[in-house]
GUMIMI-449038 format. One line per 3 residues: number of its first residue (from 1); their letters; for each residue x, y, z of N, C-alpha, C. Coordinates in Angstrom, 1 decimal, padded with zeros to 4 digits. Layout:
NUM	a	X:Y:Z:X:Y:Z:X:Y:Z  ...
***
This chain:
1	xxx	025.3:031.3:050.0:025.7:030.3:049.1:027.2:030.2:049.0  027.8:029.2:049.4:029.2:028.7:049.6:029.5:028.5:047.6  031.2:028.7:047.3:031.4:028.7:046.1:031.6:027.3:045.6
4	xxx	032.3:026.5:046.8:032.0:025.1:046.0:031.0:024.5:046.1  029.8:024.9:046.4:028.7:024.3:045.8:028.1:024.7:044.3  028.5:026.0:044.2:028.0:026.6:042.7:029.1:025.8:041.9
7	xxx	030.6:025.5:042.0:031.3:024.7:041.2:030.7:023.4:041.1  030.0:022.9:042.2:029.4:021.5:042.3:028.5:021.4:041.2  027.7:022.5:041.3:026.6:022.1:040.3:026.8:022.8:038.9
10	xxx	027.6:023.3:038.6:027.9:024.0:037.6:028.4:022.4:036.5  029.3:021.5:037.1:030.0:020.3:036.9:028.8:019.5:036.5  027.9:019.5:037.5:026.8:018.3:037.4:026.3:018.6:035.9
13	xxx	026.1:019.8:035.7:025.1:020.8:034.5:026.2:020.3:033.1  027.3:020.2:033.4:028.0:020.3:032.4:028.2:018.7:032.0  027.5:017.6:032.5:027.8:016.4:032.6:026.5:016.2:031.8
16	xxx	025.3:016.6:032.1:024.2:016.7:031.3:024.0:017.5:030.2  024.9:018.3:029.7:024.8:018.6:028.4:025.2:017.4:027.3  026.1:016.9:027.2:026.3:015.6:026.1:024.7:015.0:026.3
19	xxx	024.7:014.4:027.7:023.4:013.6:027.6:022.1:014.0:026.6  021.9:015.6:027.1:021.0:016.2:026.1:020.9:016.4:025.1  022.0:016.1:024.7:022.5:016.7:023.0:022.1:014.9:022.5
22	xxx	022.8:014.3:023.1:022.7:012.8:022.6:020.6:012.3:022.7  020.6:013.0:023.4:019.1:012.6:023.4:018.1:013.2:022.4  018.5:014.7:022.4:017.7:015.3:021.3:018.0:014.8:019.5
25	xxx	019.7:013.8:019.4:019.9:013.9:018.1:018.9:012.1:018.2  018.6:011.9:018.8:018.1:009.7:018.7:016.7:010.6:018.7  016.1:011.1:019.6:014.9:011.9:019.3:014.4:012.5:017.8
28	xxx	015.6:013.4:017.0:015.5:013.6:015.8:015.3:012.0:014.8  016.0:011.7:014.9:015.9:010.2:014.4:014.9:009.2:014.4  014.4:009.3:015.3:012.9:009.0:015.3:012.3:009.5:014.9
31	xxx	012.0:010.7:014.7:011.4:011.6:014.2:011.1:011.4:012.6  012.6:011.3:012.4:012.8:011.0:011.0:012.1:009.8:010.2  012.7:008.5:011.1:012.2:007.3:011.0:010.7:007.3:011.0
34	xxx	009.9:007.4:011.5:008.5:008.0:011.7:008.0:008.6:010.1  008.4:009.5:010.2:008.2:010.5:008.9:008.3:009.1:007.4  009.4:008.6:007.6:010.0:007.7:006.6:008.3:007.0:006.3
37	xxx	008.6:006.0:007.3:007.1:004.9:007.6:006.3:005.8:007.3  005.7:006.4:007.5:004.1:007.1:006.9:004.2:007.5:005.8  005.4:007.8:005.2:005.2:007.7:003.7:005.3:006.6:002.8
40	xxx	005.9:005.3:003.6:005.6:004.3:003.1:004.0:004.0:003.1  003.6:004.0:004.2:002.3:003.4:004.3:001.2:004.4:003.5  001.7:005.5:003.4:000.6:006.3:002.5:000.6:006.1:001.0
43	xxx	002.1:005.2:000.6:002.1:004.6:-000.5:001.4:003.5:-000.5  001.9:002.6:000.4:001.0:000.9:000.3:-000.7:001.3:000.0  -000.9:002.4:000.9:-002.4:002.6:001.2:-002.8:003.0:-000.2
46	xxx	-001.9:003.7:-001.3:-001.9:004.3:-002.4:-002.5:002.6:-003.1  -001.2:002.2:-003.3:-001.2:001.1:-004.1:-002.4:-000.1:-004.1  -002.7:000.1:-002.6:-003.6:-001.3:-002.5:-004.9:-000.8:-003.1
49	xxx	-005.4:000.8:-002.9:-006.8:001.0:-003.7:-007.0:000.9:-005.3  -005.4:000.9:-005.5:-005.0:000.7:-007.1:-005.6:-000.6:-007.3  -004.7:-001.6:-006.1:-005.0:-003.1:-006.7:-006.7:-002.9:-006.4
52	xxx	-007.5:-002.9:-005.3:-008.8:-003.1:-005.1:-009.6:-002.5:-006.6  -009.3:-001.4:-006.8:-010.3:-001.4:-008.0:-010.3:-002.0:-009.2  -009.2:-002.4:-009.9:-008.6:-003.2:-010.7:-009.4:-004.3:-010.4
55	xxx	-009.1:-005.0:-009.0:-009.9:-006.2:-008.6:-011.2:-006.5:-008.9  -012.4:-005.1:-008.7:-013.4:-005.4:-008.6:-013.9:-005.6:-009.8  -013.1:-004.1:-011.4:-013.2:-004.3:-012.4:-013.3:-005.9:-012.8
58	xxx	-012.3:-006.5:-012.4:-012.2:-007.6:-013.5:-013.3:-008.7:-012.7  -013.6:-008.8:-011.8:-014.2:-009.7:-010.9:-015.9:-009.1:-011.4  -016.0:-008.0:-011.8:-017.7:-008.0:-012.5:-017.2:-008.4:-013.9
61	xxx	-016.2:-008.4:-014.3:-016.2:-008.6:-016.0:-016.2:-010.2:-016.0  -015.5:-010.7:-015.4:-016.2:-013.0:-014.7:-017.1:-012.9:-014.4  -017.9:-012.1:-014.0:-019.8:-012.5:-014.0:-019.6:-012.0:-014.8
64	xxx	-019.7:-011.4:-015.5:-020.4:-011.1:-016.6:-019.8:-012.0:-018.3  -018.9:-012.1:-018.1:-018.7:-013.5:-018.8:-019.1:-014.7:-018.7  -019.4:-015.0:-017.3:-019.6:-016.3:-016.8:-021.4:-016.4:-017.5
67	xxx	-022.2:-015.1:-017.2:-023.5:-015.0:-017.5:-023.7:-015.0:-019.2  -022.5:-014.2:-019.9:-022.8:-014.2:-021.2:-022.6:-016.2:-021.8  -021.8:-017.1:-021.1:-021.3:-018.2:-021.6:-022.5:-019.0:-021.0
70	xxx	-023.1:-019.2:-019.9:-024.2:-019.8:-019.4:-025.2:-019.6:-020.5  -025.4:-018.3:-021.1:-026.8:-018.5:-022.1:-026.7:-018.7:-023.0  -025.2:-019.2:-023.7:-024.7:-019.9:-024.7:-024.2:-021.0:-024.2
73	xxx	-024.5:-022.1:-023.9:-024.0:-023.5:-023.8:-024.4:-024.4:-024.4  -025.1:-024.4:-025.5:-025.4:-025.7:-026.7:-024.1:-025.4:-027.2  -023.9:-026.8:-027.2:-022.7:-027.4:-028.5:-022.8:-027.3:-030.1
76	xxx	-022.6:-027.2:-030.8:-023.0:-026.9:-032.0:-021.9:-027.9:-032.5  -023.1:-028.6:-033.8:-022.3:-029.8:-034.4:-021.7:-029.9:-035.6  -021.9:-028.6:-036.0:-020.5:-028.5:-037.6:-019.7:-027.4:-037.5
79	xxx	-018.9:-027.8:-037.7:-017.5:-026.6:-038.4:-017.9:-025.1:-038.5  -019.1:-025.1:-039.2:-019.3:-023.3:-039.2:-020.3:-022.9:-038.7  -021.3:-023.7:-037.8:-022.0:-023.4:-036.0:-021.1:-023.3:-035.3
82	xxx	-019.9:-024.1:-035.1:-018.5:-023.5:-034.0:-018.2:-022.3:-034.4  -017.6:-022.0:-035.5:-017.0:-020.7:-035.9:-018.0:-019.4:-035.9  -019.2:-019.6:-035.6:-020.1:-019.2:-035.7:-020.5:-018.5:-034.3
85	xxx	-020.3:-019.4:-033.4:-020.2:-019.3:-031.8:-019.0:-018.9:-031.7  -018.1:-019.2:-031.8:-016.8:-018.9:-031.5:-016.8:-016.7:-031.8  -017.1:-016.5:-033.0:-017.3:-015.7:-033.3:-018.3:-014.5:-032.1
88	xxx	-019.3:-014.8:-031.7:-020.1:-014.1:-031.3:-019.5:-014.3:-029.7  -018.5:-015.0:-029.3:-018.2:-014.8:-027.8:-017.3:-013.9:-028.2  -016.0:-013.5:-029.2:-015.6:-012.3:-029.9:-015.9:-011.5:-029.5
91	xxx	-017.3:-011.2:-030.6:-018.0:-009.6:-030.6:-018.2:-009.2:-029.2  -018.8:-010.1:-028.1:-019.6:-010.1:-027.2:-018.0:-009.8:-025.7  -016.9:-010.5:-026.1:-016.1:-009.7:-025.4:-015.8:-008.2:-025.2
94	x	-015.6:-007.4:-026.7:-015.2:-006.0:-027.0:-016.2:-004.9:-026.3
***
């Protein structure tokens, strides 16, 4: 083994150190960025089963309004049969 070849490659080695450093820190960074996103999305994923149940709650409480108002639909023709009805869709919300 001749000495300017071990200088040769000693040079080459030393030319690829920045590269590697520069690669491992964009590598970290990714890494990072990555990490970032999945905690977003483990939020969104949080949030949207918030909204979904919320949703379904209120979407049985409209049938079931809708069914309590269907078996009341006569009109009532004085003042205190309205307030009367009016009243019992009231109670019947709580």
């Amino acid at each position: 083994m001749s000495f300017p070849n071990l200088f040769i490659a000693t040079d080459i080695m030393l030319l690829f150190i920045p590269t590697n450093r520069r690669l491992r820190e964009q590598w970290e960074l990714v890494c990072d960025q990555l990490s970032d996103t999945q905690r977003r999305l483990e939020s969104c994923r949080i949030q949207w089963t918030s909204y979904d149940d919320v949703y379904e709650q209120l979407h049985k409480w409209l049938l079931d309004t809708e069914v309590q108002l269907k078996e009341d639909t006569d009109m009532k023709a004085t003042l205190p049969d309205k307030k009367a009805q009016q009243q019992n869709h009231r109670v019947s919300k709580t």
